[in-house]
C-alpha positions in Angstrom: -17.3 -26.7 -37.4 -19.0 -29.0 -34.9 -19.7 -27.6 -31.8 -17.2 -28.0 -28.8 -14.7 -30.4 -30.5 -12.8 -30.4 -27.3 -13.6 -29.7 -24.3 -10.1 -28.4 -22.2 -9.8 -28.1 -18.8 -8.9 -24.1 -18.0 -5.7 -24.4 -16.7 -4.4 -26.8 -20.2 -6.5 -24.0 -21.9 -4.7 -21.2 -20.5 -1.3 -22.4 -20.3 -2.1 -23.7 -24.5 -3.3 -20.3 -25.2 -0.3 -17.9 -23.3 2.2 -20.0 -24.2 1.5 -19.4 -28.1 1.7 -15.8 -26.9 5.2 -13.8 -27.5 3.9 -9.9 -28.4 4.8 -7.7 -25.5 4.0 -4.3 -26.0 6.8 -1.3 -25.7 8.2 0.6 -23.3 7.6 4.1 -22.3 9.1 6.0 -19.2 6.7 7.8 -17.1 7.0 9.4 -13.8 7.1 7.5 -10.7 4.4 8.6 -9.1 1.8 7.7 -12.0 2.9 4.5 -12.2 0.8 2.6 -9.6 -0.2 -0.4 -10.7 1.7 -0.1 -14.0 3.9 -2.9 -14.8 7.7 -2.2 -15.0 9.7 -2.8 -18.3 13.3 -2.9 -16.9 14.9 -3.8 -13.4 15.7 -0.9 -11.4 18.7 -0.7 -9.4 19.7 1.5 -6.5 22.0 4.2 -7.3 23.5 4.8 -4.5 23.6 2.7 -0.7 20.4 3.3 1.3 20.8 4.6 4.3 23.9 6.5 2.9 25.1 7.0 6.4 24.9 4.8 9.5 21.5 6.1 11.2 20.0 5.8 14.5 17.3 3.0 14.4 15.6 4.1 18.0 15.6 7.5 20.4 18.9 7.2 22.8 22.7 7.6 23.2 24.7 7.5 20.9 28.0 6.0 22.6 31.3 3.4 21.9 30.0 -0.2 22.6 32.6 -1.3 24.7 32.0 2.1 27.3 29.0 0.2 28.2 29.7 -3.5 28.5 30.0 -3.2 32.5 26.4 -1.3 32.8 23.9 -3.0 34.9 20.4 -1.2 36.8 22.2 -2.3 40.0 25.7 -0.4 39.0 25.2 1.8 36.0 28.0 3.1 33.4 28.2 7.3 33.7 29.0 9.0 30.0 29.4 12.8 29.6 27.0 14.4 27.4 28.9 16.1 24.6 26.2 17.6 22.1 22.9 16.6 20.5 22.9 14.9 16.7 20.8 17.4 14.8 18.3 15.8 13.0 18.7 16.5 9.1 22.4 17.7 9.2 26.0 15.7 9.6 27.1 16.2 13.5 30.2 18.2 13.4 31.9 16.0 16.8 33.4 12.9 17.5 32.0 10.8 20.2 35.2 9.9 22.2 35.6 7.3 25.0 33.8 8.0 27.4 31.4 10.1 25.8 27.7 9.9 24.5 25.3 12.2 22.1 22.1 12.4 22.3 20.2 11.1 19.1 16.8 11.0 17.4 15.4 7.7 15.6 17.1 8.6 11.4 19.8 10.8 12.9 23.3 10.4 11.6 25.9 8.1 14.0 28.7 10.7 14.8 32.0 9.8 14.0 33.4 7.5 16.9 30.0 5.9 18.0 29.6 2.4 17.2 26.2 1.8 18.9 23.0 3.5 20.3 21.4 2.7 23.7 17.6 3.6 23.9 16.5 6.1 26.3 14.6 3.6 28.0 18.1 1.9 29.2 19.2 5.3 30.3 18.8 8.0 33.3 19.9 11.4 32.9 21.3 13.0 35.6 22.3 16.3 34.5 22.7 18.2 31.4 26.6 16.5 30.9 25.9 13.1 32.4 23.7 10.4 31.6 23.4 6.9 33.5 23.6 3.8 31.1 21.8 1.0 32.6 22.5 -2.1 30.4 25.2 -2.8 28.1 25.0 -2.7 24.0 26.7 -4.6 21.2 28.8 -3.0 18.4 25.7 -2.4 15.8 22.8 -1.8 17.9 20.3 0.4 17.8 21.8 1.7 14.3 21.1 0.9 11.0 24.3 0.5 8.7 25.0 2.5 5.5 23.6 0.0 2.9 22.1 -2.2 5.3 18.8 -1.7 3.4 20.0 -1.3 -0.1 23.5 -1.4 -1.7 24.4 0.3 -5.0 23.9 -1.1 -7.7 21.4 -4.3 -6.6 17.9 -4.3 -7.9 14.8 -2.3 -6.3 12.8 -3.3 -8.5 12.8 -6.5 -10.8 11.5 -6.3 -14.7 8.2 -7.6 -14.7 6.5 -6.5 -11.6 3.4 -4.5 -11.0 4.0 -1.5 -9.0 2.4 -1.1 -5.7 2.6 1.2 -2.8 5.7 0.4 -1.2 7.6 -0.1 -4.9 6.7 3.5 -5.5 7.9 4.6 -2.0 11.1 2.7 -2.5 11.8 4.3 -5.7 11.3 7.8 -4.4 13.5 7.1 -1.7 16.1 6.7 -4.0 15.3 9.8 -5.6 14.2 7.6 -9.2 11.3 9.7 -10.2 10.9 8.2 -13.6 10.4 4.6 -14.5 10.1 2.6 -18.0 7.1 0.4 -17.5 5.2 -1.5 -20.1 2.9 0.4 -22.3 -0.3 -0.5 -21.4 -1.9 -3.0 -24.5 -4.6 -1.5 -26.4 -7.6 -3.7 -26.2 -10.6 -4.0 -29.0 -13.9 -4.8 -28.0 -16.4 -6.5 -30.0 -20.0 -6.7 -29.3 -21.8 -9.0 -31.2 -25.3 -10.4 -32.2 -29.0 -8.8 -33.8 -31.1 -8.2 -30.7 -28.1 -6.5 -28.6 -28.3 -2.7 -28.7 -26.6 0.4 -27.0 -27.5 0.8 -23.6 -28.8 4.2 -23.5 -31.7 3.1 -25.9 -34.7 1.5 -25.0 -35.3 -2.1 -26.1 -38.0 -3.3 -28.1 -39.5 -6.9 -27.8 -36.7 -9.1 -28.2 -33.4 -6.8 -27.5 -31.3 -6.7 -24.5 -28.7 -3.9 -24.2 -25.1 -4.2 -24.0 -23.7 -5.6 -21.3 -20.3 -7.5 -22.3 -18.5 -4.8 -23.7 -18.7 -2.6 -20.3 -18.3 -5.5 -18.2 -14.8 -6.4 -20.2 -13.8 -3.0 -20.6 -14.0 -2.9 -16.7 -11.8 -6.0 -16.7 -9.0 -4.6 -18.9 -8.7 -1.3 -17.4 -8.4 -3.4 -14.1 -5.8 -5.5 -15.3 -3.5 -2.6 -16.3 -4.6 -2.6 -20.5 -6.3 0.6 -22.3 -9.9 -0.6 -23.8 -11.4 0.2 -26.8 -14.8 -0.5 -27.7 -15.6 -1.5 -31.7 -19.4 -1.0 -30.7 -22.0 -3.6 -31.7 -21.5 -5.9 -34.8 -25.0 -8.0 -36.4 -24.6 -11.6 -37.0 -22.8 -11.5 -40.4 -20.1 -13.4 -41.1 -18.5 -10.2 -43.2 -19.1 -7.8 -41.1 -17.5 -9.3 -38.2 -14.6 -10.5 -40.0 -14.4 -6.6 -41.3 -14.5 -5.0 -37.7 -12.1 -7.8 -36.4 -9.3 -7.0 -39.3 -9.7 -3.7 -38.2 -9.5 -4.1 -34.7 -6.9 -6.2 -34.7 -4.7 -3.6 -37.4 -5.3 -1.2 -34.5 -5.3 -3.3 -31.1 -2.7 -5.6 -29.7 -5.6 -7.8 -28.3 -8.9 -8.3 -29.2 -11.9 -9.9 -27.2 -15.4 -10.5 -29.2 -18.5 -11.5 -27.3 -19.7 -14.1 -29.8 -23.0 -14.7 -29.0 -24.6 -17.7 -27.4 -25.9 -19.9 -30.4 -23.8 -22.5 -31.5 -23.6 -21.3 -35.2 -22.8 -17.4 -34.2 -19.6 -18.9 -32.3 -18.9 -21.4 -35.6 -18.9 -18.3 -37.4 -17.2 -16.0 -35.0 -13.8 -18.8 -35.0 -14.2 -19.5 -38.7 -13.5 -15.7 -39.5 -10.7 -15.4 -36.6 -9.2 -18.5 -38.8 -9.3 -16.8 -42.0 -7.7 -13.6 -40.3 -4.2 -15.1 -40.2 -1.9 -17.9 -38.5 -2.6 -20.1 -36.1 -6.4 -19.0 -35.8 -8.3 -21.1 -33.0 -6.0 -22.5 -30.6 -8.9 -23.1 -28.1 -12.8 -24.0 -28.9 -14.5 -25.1 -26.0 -13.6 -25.1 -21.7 -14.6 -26.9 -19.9 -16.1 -24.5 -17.4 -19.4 -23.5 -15.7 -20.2 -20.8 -16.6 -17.9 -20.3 -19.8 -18.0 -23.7 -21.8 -18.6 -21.8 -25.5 -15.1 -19.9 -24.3 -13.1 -19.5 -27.8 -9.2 -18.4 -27.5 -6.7 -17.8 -30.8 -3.7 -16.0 -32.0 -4.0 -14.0 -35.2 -0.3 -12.9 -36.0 0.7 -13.1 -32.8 -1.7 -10.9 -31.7 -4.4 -12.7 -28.9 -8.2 -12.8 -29.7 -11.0 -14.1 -27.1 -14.3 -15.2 -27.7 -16.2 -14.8 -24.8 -19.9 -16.3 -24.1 -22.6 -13.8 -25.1 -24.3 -14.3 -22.0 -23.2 -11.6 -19.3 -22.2 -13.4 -16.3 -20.2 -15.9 -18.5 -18.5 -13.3 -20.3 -17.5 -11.5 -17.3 -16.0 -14.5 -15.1 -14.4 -15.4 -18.4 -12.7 -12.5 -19.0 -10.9 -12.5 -15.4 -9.8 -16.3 -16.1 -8.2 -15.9 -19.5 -8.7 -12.5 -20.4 -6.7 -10.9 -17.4 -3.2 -13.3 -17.5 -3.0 -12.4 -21.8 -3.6 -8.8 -20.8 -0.9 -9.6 -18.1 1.7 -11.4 -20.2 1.3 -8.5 -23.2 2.6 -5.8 -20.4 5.5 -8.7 -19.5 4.4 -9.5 -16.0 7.0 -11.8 -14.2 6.3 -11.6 -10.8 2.4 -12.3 -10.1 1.2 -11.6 -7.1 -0.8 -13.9 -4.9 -4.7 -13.8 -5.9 -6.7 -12.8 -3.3 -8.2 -15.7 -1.7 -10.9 -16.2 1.9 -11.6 -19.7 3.1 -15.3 -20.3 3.8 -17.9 -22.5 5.0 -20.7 -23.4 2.8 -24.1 -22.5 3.9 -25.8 -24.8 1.4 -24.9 -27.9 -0.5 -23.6 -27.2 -4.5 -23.8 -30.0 -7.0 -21.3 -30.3 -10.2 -20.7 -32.5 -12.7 -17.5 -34.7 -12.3 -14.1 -33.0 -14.8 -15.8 -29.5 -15.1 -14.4 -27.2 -13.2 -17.5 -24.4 -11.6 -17.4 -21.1 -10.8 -20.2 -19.9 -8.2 -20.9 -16.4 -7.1 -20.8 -16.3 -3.4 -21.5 -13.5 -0.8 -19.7 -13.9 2.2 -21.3 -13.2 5.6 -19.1 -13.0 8.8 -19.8 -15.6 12.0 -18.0 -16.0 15.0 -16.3 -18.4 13.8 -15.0 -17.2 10.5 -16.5 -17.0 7.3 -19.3 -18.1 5.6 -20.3 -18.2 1.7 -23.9 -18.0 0.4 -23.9 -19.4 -2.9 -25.9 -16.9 -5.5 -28.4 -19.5 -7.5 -28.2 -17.4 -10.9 -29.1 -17.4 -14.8 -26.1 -16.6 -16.8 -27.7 -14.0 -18.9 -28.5 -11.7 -15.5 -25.2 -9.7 -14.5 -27.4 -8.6 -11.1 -26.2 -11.7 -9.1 -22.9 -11.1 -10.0 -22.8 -7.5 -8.7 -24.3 -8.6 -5.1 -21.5 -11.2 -5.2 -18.1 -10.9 -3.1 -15.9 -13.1 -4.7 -16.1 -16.5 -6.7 -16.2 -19.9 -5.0 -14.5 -22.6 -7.4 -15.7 -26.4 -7.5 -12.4 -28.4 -8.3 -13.2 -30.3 -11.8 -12.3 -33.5 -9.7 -15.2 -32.8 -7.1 -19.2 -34.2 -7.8 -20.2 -31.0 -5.9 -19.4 -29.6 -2.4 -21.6 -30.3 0.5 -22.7 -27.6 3.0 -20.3 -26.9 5.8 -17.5 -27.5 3.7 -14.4 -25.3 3.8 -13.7 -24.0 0.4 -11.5 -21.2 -1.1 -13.4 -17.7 -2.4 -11.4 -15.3 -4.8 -12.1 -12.0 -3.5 -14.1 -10.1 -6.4 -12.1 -7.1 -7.3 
């Protein structure tokens, strides 16, 4: 197979590669508040109206609106104090014209009240009468039984990762359990003769494993459970016998396939022989990332990632992450997080590839700035002093200094 065949731009590559994808993985209910971050697998609706019970939105009166429509600092309205809304319990009283009850922000209305004035727009005279110095509408200062949440509409749409506030909407309903996506079981392959486990020393020639940390760190990130296949030589059998049995195992797999041209033939001649459609993707046209391979064995998704580390790593968070993604059924992405920046120094690029630089960002008085990190893409220690990725459109020759340019934050 001849090397690069054709060149793809990312996106095309993605989108070809995804939209081959169908295998979601199952469903399993966990409780609520274990599932940050986890990815749900059903909508969830509210059971019942949230607030159940008209509620005091501010500290003040509780009163009838239309007791207060002539009130004015120059000629206030005078209500009789009747009782105090007891915060946690339904007030036993009726607020009657004429009347008003004192009530904390979340206390129940009392029957009768249609309105609360806040104690800022009020003087208490005595403990039966308070002065109200403005008028209110029908509605203020009190939330309306449902206003939030009526029964039955959706919380919480299938498809979307869980954050903070999901979770604390979901326990506000009293939903303590939630069906969320199983997260996808993820083999990892290492691949190639001089690569060997990182707690041995290296001889003359060897490097230790980088990839499969780096990607395991990836999956886990994206919400998937890795599982690391340990190092495989560069033999065509071998590989293709860890790979079947990865992928009998796994629901994705992602091999780093080494960084000569004939270890990646090899690596997408055996994912072809492994089942239908094979190769999908042989070549992006990326820097770092160009000897990118992505297939579908079965309809489970394989990527070949560059051997070297830096490649593999900003690879696996531009295809990797959305398949990961799309396996748990992910339907409402969030935004990526993204800082504008001035360039400190010029960056060249080569017109219709699309570059990926390693920036760290340094704070001016005027907003941000981005260092580019000059780096080899075998040395991962560039990418760890790194606070996000700059990206050089594939449309641009380059970016000179002082340019504004969009940094995803590194996660």
């Amino acid at each position: 197979m001849a090397e690069f065949l054709n060149l793809l731009p990312p996106e095309e590559a993605r989108h070809r590669w995804l939209q081959a994808l169908e295998h979601h993985t199952a469903a399993e209910r966990i409780a609520t508040a274990q599932a940050l971050h986890r990815i749900t697998a059903e909508a969830v609706l509210s059971p019942h109206p949230v607030p159940p019970f008209n509620r005091a939105e501010v500290d003040g009166y509780a009163v009838r609106a239309s007791d207060t429509y002539a009130a004015s600092e120059g000629l206030p309205v005078y209500l009789h104090v009747i009782a105090e809304v007891p915060m946690g319990k339904a007030p036993l009283f009726q607020v009657l014209p004429g009347q008003a009850a004192l009530i904390h922000t979340g206390g129940m209305v009392p029957m009768g009240a249609n309105a609360v004035v806040m104690v800022e727009h009020t003087q208490r005279i005595s403990e039966s009468e308070v002065e109200i110095l403005r008028p209110v509408s029908v509605g203020e200062g009190l939330i309306l039984a449902g206003e939030d949440m009526e029964k039955g509409q959706v919380v919480v749409p299938a498809g979307t990762r869980l954050r903070a506030p999901e979770i604390g909407a979901l326990m506000a309903l009293g939903i303590t359990e939630v069906r969320v996506a199983r997260k996808p079981l993820v083999g990892i392959l290492s691949t190639g003769d001089e690569v060997i486990p990182p707690e041995q020393k290296p001889e003359p020639g060897q490097v230790r494993d980088v990839n499969s940390y780096t990607t395991a760190a990836v999956v886990q990130q994206c919400g998937g459970e890795p599982l690391r296949y340990g190092i495989v030589p560069d033999d065509r059998e071998a590989l293709q016998r860890r790979l079947r049995d990865a992928l009998d195992a796994c629901d994705m797999v992602v091999i780093t396939a080494g960084s000569s041209a004939s270890v990646r033939d090899m690596t997408a001649e055996v994912i072809n022989s492994l089942g239908a459609p094979g190769v999908l993707v042989h070549g992006v046209n990326t820097k770092p990332g160009r000897p990118t391979i992505l297939g579908i064995v079965n309809g489970k998704p394989i990527a070949g990632l560059p051997g070297n580390p830096v490649s593999a790593l900003i690879n696996a968070w531009l295809f990797v992450k959305p398949a990961i993604e799309q396996l748990q059924g992910l339907d409402h992405p969030r935004p990526t997080p993204l800082l504008r920046a001035r360039l400190r120094t010029n960056l060249a690029s080569e017109a219709g590839r699309e570059d990926w630089w390693p920036v760290r960002l340094h704070r001016t008085e005027d907003g941000w700035e981005a260092e580019p990190l000059h780096y080899k893409s075998n040395l991962i220690f560039k990418l760890a002093e790194a606070d996000g990725l700059l990206k050089v459109p594939a449309d641009a020759t380059g970016l000179e200094a002082g340019a504004l340019a969009e940094v995803m934050l590194w996660e």
